[in-house]
TIVEXTOR-866679 format. One record per residue: x, y, z of N, C-alpha, C in turn; residue in one letter. Coordinates in steps of 0.1 Angstrom, whole numbers, plus 5000, padded with zeros to 4 digits. Example, Ala and Ser with C-alpha at 12.3 -4.5 7.8 and 13.67 -1.06 7.14 Angstrom:
2
513249435078512349555078513249675078a512849785071513749895071512950005079s
This chain:
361
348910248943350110288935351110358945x352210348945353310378951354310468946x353610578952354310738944355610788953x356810788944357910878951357710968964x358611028971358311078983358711208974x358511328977358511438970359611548979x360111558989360511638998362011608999x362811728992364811738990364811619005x364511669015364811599023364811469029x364011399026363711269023364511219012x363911259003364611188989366211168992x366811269000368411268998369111269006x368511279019369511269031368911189034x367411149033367110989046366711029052x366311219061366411239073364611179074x364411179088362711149093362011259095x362811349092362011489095362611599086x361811729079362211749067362211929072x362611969059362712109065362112189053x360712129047360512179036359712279035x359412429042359512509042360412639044x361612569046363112669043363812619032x363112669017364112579009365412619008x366212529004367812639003368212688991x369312738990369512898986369312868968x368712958964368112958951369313008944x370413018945371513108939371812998924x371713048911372212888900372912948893x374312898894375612938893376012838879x375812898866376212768856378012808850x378212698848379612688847379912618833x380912708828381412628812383212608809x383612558806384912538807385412448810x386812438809387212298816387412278834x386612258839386812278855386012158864x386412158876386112088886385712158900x384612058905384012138914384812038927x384412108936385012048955384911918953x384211848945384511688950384911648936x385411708930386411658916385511628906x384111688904383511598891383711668882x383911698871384411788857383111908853x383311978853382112048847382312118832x383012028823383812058812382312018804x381912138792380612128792380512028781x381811998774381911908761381411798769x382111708783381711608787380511618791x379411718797378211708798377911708787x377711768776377011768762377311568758x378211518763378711388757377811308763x377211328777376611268785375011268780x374711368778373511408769373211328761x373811318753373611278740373811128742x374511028754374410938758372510878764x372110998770370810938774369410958762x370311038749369211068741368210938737x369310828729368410688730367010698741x367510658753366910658763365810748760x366110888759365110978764363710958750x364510928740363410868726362410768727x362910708734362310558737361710578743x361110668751359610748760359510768760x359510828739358210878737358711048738x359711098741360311238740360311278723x360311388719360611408705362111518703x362511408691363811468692364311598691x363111658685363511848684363711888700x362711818710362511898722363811848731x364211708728365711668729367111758727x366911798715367811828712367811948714x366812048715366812218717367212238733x366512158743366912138752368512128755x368812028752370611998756371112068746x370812148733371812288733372012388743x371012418749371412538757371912488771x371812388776372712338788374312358791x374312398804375512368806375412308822x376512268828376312208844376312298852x375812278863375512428873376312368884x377312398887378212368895377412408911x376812508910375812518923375412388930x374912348923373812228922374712108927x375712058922376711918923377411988943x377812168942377412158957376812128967x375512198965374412168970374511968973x374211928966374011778964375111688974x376311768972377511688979377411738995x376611838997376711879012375711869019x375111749012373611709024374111679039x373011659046373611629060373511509059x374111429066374011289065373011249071x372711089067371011039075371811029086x370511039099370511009111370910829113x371910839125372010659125371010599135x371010489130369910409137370210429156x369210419158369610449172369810579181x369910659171370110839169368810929179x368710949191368011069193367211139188x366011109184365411209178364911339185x365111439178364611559186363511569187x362811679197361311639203360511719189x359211699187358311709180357611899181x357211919201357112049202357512159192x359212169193359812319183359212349169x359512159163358912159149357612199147x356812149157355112229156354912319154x355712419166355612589170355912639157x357212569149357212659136356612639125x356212529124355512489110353412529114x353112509124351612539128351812659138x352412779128351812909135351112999133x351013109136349813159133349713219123x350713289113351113309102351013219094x351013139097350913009082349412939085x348812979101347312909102346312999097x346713159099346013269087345913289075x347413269069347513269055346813149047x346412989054345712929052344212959051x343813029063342513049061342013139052x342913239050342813339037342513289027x343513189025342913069011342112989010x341412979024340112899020338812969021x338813059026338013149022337913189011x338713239003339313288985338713168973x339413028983339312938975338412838981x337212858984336212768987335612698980x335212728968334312708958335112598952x335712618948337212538939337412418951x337812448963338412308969337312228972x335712288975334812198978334612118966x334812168950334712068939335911938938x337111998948338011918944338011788956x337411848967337011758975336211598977x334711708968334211598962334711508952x335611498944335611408933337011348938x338111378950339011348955338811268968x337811338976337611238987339011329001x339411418992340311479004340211619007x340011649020339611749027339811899025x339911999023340412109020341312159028x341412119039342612149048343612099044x343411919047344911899040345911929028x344711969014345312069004345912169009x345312249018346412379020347512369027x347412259039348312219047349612199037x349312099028350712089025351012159015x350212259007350312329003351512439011x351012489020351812619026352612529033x353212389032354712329043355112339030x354812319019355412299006356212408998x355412519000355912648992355412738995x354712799009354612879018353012969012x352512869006351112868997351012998986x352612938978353013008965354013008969x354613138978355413218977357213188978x356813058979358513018972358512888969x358812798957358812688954360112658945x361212768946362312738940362412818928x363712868923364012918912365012868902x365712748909366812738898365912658883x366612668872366312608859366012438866x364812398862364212268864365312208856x365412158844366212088835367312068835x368012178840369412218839369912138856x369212168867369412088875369511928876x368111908869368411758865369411728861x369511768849370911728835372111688846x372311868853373211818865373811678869x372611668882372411578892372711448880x372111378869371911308865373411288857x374011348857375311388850376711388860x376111408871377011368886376911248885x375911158887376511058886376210968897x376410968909375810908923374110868922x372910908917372110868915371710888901x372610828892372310878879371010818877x370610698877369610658870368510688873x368110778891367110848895367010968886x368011078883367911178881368311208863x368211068860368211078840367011038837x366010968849364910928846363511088849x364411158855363611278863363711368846x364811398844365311498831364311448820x364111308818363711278809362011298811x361711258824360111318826359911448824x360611518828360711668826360511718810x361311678801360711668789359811658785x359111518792357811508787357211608791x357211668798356011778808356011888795x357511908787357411968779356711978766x357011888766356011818757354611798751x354211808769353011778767352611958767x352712048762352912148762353212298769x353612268783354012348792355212428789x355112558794355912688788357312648795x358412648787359612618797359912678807x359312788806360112878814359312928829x358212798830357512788840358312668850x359112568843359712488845361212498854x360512538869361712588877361512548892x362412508901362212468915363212478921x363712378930364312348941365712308929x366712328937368212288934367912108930x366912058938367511928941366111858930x365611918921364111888910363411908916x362611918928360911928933360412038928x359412028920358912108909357612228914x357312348916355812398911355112418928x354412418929353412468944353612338951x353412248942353412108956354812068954x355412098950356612068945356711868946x356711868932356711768927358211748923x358211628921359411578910358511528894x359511548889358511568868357811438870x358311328873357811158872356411168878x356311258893355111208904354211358892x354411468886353411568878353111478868x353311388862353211298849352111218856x352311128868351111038875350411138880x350511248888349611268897348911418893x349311468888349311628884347711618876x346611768880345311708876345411868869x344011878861343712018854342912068864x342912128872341412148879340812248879x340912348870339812418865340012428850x340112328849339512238836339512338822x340812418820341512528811342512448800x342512298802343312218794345012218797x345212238806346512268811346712208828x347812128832348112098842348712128849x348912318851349912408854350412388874x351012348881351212358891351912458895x352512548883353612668886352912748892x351812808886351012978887349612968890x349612838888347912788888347512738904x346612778911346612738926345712628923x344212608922343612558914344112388912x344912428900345812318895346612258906x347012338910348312308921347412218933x346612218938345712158949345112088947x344812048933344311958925344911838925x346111888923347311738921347811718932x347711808945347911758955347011638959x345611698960344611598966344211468957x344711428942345111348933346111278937x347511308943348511258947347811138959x347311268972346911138979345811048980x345011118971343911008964344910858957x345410868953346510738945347110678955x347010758965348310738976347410648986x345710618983345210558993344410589004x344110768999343610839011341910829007x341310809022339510729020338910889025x337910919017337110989021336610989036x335811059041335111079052336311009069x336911009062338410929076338911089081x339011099096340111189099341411129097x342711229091344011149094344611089102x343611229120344211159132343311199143x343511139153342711209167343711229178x343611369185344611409194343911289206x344311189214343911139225344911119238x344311089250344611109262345410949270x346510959267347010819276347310739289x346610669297346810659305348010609311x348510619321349910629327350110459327x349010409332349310249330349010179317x349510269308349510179294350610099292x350609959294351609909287352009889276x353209959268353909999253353809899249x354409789258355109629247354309579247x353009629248351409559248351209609233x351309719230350809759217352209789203x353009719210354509749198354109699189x354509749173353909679160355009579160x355009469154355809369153356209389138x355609409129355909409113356809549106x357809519102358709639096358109669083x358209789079357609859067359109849058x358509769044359909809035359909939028x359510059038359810169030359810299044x360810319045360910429056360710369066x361110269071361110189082361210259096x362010379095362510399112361610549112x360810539104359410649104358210559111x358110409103356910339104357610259119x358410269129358910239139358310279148x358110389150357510499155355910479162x355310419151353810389149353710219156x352710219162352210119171351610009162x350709939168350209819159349009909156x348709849148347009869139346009799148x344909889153343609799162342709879157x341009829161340209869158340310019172x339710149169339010219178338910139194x337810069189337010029200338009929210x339209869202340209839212341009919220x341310069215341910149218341110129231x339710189230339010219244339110179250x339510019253339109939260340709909270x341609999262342910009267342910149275x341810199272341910339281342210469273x342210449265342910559256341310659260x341610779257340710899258340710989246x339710989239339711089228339511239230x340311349222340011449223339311539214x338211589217337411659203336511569197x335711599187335211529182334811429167x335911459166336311369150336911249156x336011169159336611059159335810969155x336710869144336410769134335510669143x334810549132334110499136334310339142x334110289152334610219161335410099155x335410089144336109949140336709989130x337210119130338310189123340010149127x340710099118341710069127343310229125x343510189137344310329142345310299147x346610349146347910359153348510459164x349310419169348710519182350510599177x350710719182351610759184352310909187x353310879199353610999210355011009205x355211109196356411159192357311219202x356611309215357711309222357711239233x357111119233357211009244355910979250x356210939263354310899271354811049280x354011079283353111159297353411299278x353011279272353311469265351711419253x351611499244350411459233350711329226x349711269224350011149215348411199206x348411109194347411059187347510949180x346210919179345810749169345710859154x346110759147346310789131346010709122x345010749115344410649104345410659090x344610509085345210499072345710679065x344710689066345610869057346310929064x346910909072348110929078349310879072x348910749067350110679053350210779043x349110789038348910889029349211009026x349511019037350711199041352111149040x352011039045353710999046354410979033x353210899027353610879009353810999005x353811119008354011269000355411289010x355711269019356711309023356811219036x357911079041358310989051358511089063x357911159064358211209083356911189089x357311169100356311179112356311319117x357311409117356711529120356111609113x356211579097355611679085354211669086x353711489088352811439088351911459098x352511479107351411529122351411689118x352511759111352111899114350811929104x351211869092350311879079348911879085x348911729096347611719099347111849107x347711869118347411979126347012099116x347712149108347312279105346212259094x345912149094344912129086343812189091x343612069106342712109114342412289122x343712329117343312459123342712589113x343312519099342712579088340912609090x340912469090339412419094338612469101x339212389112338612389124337712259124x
């Protein structure tokens, strides 16, 4: 199954590399009147209320109930914040573009502060992740990994109004039909009986500890201590649950490492191992990544493993040196896709992995 990419940054600028542990500025600025924001869209709340009531059809027909329809889009208005925010993304990187080296991004995302505050929580939460392990097939490190790239393992996953941002976004207009189909999942979530007012994130929808979008908590979102509720807001539990659910769907195999740090030899020839096949999804991420070979080919190319997780010889693996040949490279198994399905970067994805491993050990 092929789940949305979850991360502002991906989803909306395209970039290959994300910055989703600085989210930006929680400030939600709602606006009523007749007015226009910097790029001229109206924030006249009659025309949003008109808009509303345009996707109610829509939002009925999935099964939304019309009280929760309608109580909802009374109290809306547009948040002019937000249609900011959205109009001042950075632009994607162009093809061909320099990528910056991989080092800086490590140093800040795998340090020692965020490799403690992890182990804090697995120590806290052992009991819980080793249940969620078993019936997921995914490791407890990577739970907290992207747990703490996600929302700093709680302590910030956004504050503006979930709804009201959608309504926004969906009401601007440039990706309406992404972000009328988000508002309307978001309903459901209400629906299904979640407190509104737990219903709060990122400017741009990504929802709760893993920060979801409403559509991927509707697929992927689990109960995991089994209280009848699918809380990702307040609930850690829950929240780690639907992480390691997410990349369970996403294709991630038990007992696999994501990656092995290995050793390249100076006489490797590259155009020996270049993938020939383009990925129709994040292409100039899957660029990056080498061809698919078993292990035991790697060896035979010279490659050197480091440490001792390494997969079994007819495991197939991709090789790849984000900041070039002579600096670290690693081979990356299928769950290495499986990180990427939660967020298209090659650096989130390598860091995820790393501080997994350091969680660990």
């Amino acid at each position: 199954m092929r789940l949305y990419p979850l991360i502002i940054a991906v989803l909306l600028s395209g970039m290959a590399y994300p910055a989703s542990s600085q989210l930006l500025s929680n400030t939600a600025i709602s606006v009523s009147g007749n007015t226009q924001n910097s790029g001229g869209i109206s924030t006249d709340n009659k025309d949003f209320q008109a808009f509303l009531a345009s996707i109610r059809p829509q939002a009925l027909a999935s099964g939304v109930k019309p009280e929760t329809f309608d109580n909802v889009a009374l109290g809306l208005t547009p948040n002019a914040r937000v249609i900011e925010l959205d109009q001042n993304q950075p632009e994607s990187p162009k093809a061909g573009a320099p990528i910056p080296p991989f080092a800086p991004y490590a140093a800040s995302h795998v340090d020692a502060i965020r490799i403690a505050l992890g182990q804090k929580k697995y120590q806290a939460l052992k009991d819980a992740l080793a249940s969620i392990e078993q019936k997921t097939g995914v490791p407890a490190g990577i739970m907290l990994a992207i747990y703490g790239h996600e929302s700093g393992y709680g302590q910030f996953s956004g504050n503006f109004d979930l709804l009201q941002s959608l309504a926004t976004l969906a009401y601007d207009g440039r990706r309406r039909d992404l972000f009328t189909r988000e508002y309307i999942a978001a309903l459901q979530i209400l629906d299904s009986g979640i407190d509104r007012n737990l219903l709060k994130g990122s400017w741009a929808g990504a929802t709760g500890f893993p920060q979801f979008l409403p559509s991927v908590y509707l697929r992927a979102a689990m109960d995991g201590n089994q209280d009848g509720r699918k809380n990702i807001w307040s609930d850690e539990i829950d929240a780690l649950a639907s992480i390691a659910n997410y990349l369970k769907l996403a294709g991630w195999r038990a007992d696999v490492p994501w990656g092995v740090a290995v050793r390249v030899p100076i006489s490797l020839d590259r155009s020996f191992i270049q993938s020939t096949t383009a990925s129709p999804t994040c292409p100039r991420v899957y660029a990056r990544l080498s061809r698919w070979q078993p292990v035991s080919e790697w060896r035979k190319l010279g490659i050197a493993f480091m440490g001792s997780h390494v997969p079994s010889e007819t495991e197939p693996m991709a090789l790849i040196e984000p900041d070039g040949s002579g600096a670290t490279a690693w081979l990356v198994s299928s769950n290495y896709r499986s990180i990427l399905d939660y967020n298209c970067s090659n650096f989130y994805a390598l860091s995820v992995g790393l501080l997994a491993d350091a969680i660990t050990g």
